[in-house]
VOBA-1610 file (N, C-alpha, C; in pm, whole numbers, padded with zeros to 5 digits, always signed):
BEGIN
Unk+13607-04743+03858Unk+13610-04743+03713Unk+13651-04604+03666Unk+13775-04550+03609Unk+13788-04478+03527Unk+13720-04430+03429Unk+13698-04309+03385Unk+13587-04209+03310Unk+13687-04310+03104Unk+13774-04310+03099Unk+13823-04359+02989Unk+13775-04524+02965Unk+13770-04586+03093Unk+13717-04746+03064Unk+13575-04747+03091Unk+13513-04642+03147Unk+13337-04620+03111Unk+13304-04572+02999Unk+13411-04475+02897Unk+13383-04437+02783Unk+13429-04531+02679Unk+13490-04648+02695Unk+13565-04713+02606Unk+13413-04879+02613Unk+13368-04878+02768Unk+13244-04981+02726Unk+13158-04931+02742Unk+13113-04814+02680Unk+13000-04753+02654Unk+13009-04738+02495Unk+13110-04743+02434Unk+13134-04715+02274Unk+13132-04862+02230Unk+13175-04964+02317Unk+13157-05103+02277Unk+13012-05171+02294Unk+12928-05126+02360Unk+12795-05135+02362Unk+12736-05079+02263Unk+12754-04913+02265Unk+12694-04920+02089Unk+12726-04972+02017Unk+12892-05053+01994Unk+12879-05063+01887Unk+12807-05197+01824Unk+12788-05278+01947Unk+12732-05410+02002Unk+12596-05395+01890Unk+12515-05282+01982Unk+12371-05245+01933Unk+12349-05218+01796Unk+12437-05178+01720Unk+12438-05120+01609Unk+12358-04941+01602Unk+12392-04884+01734Unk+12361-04767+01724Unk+12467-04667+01731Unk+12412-04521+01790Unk+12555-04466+01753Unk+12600-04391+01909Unk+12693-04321+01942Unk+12730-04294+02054Unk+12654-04205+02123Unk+12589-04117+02035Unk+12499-04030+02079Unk+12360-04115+02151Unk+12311-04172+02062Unk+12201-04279+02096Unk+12165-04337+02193Unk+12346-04402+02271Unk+12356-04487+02410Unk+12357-04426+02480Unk+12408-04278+02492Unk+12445-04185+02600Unk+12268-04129+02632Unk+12214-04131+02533Unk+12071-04092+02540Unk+12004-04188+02653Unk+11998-04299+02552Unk+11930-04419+02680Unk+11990-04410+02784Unk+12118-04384+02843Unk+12116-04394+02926Unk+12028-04322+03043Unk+12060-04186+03019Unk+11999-04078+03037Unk+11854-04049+03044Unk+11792-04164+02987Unk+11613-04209+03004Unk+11567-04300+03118Unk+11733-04367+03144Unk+11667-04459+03255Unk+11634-04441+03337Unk+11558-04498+03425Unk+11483-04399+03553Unk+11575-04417+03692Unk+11708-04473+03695Unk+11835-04481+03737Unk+11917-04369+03793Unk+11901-04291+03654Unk+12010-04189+03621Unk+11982-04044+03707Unk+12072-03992+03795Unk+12037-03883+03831Unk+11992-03771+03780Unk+11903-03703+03785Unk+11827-03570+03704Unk+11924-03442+03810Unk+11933-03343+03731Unk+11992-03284+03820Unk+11845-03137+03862Unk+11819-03088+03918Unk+11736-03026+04000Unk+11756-02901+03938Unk+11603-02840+03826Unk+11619-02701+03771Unk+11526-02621+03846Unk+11571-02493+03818Unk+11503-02412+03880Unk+11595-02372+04019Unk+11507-02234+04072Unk+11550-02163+04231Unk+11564-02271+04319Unk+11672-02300+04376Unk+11673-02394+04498Unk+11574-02325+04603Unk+11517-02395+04654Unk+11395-02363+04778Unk+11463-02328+04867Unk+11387-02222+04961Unk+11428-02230+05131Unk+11432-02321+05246Unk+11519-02403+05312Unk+11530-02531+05380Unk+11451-02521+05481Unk+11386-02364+05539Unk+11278-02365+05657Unk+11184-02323+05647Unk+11108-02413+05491Unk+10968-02374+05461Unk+10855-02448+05612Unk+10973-02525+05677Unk+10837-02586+05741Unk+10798-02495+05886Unk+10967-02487+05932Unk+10928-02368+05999Unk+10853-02261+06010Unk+10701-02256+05901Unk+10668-02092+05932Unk+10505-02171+05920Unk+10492-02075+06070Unk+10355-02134+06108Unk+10209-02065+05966Unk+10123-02217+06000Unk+10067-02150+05900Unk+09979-02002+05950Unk+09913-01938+05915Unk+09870-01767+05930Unk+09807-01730+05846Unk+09685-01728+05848Unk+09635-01672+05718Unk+09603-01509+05736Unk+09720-01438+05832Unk+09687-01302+05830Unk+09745-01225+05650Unk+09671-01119+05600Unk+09702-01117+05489Unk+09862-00977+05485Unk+09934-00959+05395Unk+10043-00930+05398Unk+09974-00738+05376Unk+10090-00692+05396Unk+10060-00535+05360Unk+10036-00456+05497Unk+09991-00340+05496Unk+09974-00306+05616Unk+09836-00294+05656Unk+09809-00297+05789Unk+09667-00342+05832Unk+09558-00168+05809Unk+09465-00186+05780Unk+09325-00071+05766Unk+09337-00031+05913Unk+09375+00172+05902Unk+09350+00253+05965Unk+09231+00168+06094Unk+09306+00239+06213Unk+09228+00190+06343Unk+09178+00056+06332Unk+09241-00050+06289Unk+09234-00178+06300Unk+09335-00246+06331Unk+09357-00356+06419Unk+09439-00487+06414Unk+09419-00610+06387Unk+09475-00679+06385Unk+09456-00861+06374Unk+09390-00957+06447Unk+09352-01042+06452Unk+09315-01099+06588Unk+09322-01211+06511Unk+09421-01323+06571Unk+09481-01430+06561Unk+09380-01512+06568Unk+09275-01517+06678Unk+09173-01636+06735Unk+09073-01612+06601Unk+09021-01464+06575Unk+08912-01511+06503Unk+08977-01500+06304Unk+09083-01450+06305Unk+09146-01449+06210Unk+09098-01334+06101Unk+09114-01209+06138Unk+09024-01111+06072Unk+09083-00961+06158Unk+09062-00850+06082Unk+09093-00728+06127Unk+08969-00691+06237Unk+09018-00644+06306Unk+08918-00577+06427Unk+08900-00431+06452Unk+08821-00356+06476Unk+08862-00175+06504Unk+08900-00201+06605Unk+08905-00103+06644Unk+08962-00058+06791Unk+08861-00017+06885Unk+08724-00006+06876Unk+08582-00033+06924Unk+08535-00173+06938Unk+08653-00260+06885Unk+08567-00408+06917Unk+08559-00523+06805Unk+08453-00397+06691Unk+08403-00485+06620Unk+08471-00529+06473Unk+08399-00600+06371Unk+08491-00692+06273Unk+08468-00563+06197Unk+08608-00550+06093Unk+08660-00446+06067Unk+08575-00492+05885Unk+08529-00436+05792Unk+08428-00415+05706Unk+08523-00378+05619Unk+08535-00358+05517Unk+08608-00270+05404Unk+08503-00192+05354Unk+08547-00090+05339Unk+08427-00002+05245Unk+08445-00007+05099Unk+08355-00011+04988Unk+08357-00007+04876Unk+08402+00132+04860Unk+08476+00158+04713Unk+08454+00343+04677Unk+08389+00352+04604Unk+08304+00460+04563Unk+08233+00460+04456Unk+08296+00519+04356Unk+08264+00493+04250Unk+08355+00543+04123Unk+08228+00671+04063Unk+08318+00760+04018Unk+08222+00858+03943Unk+08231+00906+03814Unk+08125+00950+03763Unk+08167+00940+03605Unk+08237+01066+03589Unk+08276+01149+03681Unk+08327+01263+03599Unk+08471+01240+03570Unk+08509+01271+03430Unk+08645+01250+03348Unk+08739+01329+03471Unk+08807+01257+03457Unk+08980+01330+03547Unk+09095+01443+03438Unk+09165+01510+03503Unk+09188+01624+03416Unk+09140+01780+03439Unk+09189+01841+03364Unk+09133+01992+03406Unk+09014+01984+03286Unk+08892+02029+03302Unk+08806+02084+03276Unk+08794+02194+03167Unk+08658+02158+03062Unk+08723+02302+03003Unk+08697+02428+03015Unk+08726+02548+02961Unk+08696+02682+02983Unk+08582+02720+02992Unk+08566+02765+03134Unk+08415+02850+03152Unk+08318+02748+03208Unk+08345+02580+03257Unk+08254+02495+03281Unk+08257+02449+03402Unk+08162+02393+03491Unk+08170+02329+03565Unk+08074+02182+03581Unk+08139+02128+03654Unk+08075+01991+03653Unk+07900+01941+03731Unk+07873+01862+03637Unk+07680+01882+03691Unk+07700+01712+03709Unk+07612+01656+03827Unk+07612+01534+03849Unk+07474+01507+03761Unk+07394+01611+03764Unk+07225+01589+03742Unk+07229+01581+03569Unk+07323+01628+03518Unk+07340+01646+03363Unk+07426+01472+03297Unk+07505+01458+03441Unk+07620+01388+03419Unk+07732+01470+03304Unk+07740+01590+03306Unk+07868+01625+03198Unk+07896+01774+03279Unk+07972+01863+03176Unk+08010+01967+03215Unk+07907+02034+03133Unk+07843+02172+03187Unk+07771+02281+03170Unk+07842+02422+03169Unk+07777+02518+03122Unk+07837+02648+03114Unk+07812+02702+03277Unk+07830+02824+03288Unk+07761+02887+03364Unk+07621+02941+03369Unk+07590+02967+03225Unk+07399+02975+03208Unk+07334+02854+03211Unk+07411+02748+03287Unk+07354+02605+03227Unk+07313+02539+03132Unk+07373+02613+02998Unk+07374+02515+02905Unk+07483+02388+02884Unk+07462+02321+02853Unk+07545+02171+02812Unk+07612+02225+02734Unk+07815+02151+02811Unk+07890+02146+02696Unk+07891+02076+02595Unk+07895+02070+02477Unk+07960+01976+02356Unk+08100+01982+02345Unk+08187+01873+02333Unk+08325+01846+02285Unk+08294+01920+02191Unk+08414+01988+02089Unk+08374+01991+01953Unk+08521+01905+01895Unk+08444+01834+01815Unk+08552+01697+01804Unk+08647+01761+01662Unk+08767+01758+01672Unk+08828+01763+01522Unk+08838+01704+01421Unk+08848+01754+01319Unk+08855+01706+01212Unk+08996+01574+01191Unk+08940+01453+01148Unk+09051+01298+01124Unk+09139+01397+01011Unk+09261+01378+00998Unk+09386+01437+00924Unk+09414+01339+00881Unk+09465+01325+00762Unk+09528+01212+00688Unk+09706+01246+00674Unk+09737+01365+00784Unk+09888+01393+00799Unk+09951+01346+00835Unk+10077+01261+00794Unk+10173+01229+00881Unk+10226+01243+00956Unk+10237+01205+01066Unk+10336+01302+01180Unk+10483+01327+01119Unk+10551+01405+01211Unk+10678+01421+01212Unk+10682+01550+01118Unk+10835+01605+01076Unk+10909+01736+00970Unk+10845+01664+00854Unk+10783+01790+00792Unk+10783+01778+00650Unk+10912+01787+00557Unk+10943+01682+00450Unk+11042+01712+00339Unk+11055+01833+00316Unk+11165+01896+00297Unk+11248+02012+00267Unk+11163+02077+00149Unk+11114+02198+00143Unk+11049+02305+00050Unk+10888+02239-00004Unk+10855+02185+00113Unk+10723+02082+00096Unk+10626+02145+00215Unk+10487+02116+00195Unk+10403+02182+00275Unk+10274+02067+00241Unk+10169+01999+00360Unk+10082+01897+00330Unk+09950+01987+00281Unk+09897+01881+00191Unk+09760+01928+00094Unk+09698+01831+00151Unk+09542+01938+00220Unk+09460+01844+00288Unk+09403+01731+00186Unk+09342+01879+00048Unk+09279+01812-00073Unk+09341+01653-00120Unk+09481+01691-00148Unk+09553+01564-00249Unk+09631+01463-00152Unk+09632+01489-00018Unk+09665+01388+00064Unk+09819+01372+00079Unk+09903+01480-00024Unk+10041+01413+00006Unk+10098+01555+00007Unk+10222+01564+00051Unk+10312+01733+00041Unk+10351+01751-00108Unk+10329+01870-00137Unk+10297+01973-00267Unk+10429+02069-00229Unk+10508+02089-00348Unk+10662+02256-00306Unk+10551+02333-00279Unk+10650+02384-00248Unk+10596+02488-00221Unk+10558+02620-00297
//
């Protein structure tokens, strides 16, 4: 069958139906007949080929290997290989400020006479960032740039 005498009784069917060309080409296209064409990444054809393994990917923990039978990292002494937790600590990361060092027993930074630092926090600005307008200068008081 020619693509012109499939399009010529496919337009005589709608017009049969009293629908419109768009319509028939639709149904057709719903029937569970009609080839779908396949979206998405085509797959790899030798997914079956790969044995299953539940060793995990990345590289294996210092003085440890694999062991296939029991399925788990091993040291190199024998035994089943543990992960260690880290402990996290509260001291802030960054340089430190002037004249302080860090106290676990305080939890903060101290002077050298051991008194406790305080942040001293600044003052909220209601300034805009960026260049001020030309012959303009910001007023903390009135909130907007004043000539100068």
């Amino acid at each position: 069958m020619s693509f012109n005498t499939a399009f010529n009784a496919l337009a005589e069917y709608a017009k049969e139906q009293g629908i419109t060309l768009a319509d028939a080409l639709g149904s057709i296209k719903q029937h569970q007949d009609f080839p779908k064409a396949n979206r998405g990444r085509p797959r790899k054809a030798n997914k079956e080929n790969v044995s299953p393994n539940n060793r995990p990917k990345g590289r294996p923990p210092k003085d440890a290997e694999w062991s296939d039978e029991d399925e788990k990292y091993i040291n190199s002494d024998g035994t089943e290989y543990i992960k260690e937790e880290k402990t996290t600590s509260t001291k802030p990361r960054g340089k430190p400020p002037k004249d302080t060092e860090w106290s676990d027993e305080e939890d903060g930074y101290i002077y050298s006479d051991g008194s406790k630092y305080n942040k001293v926090e600044k003052p909220i600005s209601t300034k805009p960032r960026g260049r001020p307008p030309n012959g303009t200068e910001w007023s903390e008081e009135l909130g907007i740039y004043v000539n100068k």
